[in-house]
N, C-alpha and C positions, 0 to 999 in steps of 0.2 A: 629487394623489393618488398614495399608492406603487402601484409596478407591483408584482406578487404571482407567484409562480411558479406557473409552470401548465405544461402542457403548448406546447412548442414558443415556448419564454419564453428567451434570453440569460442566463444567471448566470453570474457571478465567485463565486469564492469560496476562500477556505483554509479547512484543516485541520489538526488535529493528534490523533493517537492516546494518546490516556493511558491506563497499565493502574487499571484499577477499583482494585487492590486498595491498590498504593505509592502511586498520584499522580504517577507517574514518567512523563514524557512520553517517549512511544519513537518516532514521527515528526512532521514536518509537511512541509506543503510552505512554499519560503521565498518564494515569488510565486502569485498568484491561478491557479487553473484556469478555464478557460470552457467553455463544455457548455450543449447546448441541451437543457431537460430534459422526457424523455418520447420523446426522439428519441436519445441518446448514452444508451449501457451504460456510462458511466465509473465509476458510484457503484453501491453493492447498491441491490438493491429497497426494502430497510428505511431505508437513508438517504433515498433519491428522495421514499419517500412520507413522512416527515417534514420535507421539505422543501417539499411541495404547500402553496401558500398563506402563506408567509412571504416576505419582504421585505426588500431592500436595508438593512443594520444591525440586522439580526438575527442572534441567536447562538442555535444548536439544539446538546444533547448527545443523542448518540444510544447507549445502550447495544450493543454487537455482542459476541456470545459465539463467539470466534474458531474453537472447535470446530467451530460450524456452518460456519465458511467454510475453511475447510482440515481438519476432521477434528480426529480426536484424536491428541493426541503418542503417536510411533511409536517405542519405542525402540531397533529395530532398524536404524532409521536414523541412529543414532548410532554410529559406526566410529574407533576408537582404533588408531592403525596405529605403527610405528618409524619414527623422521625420517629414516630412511635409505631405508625405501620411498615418501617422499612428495618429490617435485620442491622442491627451495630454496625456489622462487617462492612457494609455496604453503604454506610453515613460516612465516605472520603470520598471527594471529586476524583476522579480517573476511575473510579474503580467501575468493573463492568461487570452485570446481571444480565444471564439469559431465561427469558420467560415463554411459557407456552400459553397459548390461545386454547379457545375448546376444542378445536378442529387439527389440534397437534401441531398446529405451525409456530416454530422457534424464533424470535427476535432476540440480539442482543443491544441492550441500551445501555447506556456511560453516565456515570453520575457525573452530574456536571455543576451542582452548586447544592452546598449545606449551607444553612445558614440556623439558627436558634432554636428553627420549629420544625422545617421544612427540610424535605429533601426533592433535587430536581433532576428527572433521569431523562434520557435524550435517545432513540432512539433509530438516529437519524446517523447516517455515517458522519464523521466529524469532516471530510471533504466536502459536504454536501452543497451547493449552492455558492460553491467557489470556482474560483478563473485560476489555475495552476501553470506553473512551468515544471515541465522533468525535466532536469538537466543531467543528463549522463558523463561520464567520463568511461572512455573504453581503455581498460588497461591491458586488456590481449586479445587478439584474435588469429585461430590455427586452427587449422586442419583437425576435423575431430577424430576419436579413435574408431576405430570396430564393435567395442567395447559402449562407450559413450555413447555412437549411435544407436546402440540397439537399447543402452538403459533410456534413451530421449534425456541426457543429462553429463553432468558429473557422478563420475564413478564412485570418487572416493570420496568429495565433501559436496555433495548433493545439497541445493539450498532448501531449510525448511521455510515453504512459503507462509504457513501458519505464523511461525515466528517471526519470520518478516512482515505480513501484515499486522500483527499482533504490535510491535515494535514499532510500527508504522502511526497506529490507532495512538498507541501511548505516547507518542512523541509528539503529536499532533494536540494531542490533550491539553500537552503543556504550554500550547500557545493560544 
């Protein structure tokens, strides 16, 4: 009998973000995440609960309307500057700058086009204002440890979420 996701259950699992609209895949990840589920915030609420009750070799599409998770595109956070105000380093599209306000609050923005004079940074999540599918594939789900539960994870290759978003952002870059 398959073990079935439930609360405080072990799942592996990838992903991949496709926009609804092209079929353009703009992330994944290239190795399984693990996550005890009902116990670990790794996933929305909306993925978790369409994941309640499915099983090892299963494939779920989850519609996600990216406005709801980052807002709506902002276009004042899009800033067009002279490349002679913006540091070398940071004259390549993908590359990412975090800037502080006077009030100490941190944005990071994505260069998103150099062109001769100009450099253009983006400030705006690169999901922003897109209609996505996650498509998961679950490749295990068991019984979690003692251990597991009480870290709210993997023990021993615990996912870096930074990296995975990070990996996320830059993948998405590229399309």
């Amino acid at each position: 009998m398959k073990e079935i996701i439930q609360d405080n259950k072990y799942v592996e699992l990838t992903y991949k973000v496709i926009d609804k609209d092209t079929k353009a895949k703009l992330s994944w990840v290239e190795y399984p995440i693990g996550y005890i589920h009902g116990a670990t915030d790794i996933l929305s609420p909306e993925v978790s609960a369409e994941l309640e009750g499915k099983a090892a070799g299963d494939v779920i599409e989850v519609p996600i309307d990216c406005n709801k998770l980052y807002g709506p595109r902002d276009e004042s956070l899009v800033i067009t500057d002279y490349k002679a105000n913006v540091p070398e380093e940071y004259q390549e599209v993908g590359m990412t700058i975090t800037m502080q306000n006077d009030k100490g609050d941190q944005k990071t923005f994505i260069v998103t086009r150099v062109d001769e004079k100009t450099v253009t940074l983006d400030g705006n999540n690169p999901l922003c204002g897109r209609q996505v599918i996650f498509m998961l594939e679950i490749l295990n789900v068991r019984d979690a440890t003692d251990e597991e539960l009480e870290a709210g994870g993997p023990v021993d290759a615990e996912p870096d979420v930074e990296e995975i978003l990070a990996s996320a952002v830059e993948q998405t870059k590229k399309h």
